[in-house]
C-alpha positions as CSV (number, residue, x, y, z in Angstrom):
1,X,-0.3,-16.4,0.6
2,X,1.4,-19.6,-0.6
3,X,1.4,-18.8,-3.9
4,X,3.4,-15.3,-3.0
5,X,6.0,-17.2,-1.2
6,X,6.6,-20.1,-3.5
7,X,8.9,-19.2,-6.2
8,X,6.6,-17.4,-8.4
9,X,8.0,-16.6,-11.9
10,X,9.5,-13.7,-12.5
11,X,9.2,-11.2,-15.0
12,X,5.4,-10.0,-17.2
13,X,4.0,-13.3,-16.5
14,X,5.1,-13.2,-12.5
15,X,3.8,-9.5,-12.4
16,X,0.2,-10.4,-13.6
17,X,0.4,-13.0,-10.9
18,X,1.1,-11.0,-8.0
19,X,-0.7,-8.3,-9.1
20,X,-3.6,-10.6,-9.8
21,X,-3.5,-12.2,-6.3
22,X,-2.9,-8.6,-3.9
23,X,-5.7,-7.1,-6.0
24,X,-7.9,-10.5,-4.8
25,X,-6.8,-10.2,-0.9
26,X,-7.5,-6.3,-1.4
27,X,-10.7,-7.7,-2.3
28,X,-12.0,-10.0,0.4
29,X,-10.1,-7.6,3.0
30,X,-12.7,-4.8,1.6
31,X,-15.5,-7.1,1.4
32,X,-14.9,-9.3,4.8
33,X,-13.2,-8.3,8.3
34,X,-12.6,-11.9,9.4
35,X,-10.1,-11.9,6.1
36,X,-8.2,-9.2,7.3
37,X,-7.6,-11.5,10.2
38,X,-7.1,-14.5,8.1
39,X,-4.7,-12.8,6.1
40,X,-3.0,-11.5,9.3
41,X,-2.7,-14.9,10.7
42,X,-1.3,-16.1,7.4
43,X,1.5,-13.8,7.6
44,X,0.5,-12.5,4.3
45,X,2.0,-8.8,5.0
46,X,5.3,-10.3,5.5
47,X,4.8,-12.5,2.1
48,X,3.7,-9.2,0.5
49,X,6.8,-6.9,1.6
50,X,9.0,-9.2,1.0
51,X,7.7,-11.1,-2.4
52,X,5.1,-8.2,-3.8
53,X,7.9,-5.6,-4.1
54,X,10.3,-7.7,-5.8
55,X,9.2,-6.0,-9.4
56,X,8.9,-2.6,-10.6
57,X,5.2,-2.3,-12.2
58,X,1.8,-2.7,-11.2
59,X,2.5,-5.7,-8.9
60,X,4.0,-3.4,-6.9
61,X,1.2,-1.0,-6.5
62,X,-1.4,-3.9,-6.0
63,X,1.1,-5.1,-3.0
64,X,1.4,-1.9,-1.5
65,X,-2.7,-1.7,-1.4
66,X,-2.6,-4.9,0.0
67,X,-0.8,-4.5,3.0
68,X,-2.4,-1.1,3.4
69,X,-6.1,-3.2,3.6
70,X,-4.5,-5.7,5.8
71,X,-1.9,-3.7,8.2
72,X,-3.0,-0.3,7.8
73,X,-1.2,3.1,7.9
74,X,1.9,2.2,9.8
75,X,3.0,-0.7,7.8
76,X,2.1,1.2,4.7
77,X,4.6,4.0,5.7
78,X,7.2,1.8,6.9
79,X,7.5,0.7,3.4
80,X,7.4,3.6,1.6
81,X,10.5,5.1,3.9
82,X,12.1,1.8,3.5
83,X,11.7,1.0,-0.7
84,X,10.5,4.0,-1.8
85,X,13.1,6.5,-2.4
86,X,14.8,2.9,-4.4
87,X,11.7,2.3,-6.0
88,X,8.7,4.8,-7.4
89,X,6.4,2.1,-7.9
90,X,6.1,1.6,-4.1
91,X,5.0,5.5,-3.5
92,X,2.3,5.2,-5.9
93,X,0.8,2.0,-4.2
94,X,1.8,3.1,-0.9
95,X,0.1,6.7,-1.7
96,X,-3.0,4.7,-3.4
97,X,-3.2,2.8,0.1
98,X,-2.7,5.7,2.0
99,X,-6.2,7.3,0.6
100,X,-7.9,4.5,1.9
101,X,-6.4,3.9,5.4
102,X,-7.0,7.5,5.8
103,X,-10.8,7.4,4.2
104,X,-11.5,4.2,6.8
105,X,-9.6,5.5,9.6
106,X,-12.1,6.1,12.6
107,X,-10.6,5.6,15.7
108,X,-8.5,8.5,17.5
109,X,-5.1,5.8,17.7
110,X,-5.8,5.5,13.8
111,X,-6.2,9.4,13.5
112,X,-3.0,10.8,15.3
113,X,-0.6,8.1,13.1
114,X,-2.2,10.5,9.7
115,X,-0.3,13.3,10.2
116,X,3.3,11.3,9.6
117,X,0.9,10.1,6.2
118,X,1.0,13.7,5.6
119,X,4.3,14.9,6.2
120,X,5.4,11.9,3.9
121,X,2.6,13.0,1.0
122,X,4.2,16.5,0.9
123,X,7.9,15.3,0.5
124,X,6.6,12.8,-2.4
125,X,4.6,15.9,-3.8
126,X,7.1,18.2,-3.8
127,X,9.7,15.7,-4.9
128,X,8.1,13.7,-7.7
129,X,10.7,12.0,-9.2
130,X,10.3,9.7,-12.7
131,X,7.1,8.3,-11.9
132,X,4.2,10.6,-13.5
133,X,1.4,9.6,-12.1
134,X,3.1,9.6,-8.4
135,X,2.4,13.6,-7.8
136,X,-1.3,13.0,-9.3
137,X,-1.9,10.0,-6.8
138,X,-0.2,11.8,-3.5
139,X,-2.2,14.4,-4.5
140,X,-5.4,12.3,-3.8
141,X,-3.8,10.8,-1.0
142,X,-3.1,14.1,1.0
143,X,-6.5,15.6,0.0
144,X,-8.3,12.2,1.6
145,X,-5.5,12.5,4.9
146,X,-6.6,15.8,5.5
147,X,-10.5,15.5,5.0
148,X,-10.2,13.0,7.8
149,X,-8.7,14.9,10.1
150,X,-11.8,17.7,9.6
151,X,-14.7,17.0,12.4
């Protein structure tokens, strides 16, 4: 988290950094629930919204997975309604996350926030913009939203 919020360099060589480290928290949140606490504690969502979306490539999409593996589905939308329709990059990693909030979500709180996942899938679908792998990966997303919401 302190390596986010320090002034990380910018351009390829800050990309492959922040990608580097939201891939590793994506990681040990996967891998280890007291993490996903740690990370919580650390404020590292609020690092990643506000540091992991400051470029426009794959660092992007790592952060967005990020936060989805540490906040979940509601955070994950916020920021795709927020930077989004600004930024494609955040739709892909924000649709990448959204396939695995809904593949872990289990609890019925957890179950009635997928539907907003899926009315924001639909718009992104139907409305792909520049980004050509957005559609493919909303797609997926909206395919894993709805087999959760099967009994």
């Amino acid at each position: 988290v302190r390596m986010l919020s320090r002034d990380a360099p910018q351009g390829f060589d800050g990309q492959d950094l922040r990608r580097a480290i939201a891939s590793l928290v994506v990681t040990l949140a996967d891998a280890c629930p007291e993490a996903v606490q740690a990370f919580r504690s650390a404020g590292a969502s609020k690092v990643l919204l506000e540091e992991g979306l400051k470029g426009d490539g794959a660092d992007v999409e790592a952060a967005m997975w990020a936060i989805g593996a540490i906040d979940g589905l509601d955070t994950v939308l916020q920021a795709m309604r927020a930077s989004g329709p600004a930024k494609p990059k955040v739709l892909v990693g924000g649709s990448a996350a959204l396939t695995s909030c809904a593949f872990k979500a289990s609890d019925r709180e957890e179950l009635q926030k997928l539907p907003a996942a899926i009315v924001l899938l639909l718009e992104i679908i139907t409305n792909p913009r520049d980004e050509p792998k957005l559609q493919r990966v909303a797609v997926k997303a909206l395919g894993c939203t709805l087999a959760a919401l099967t009994p």
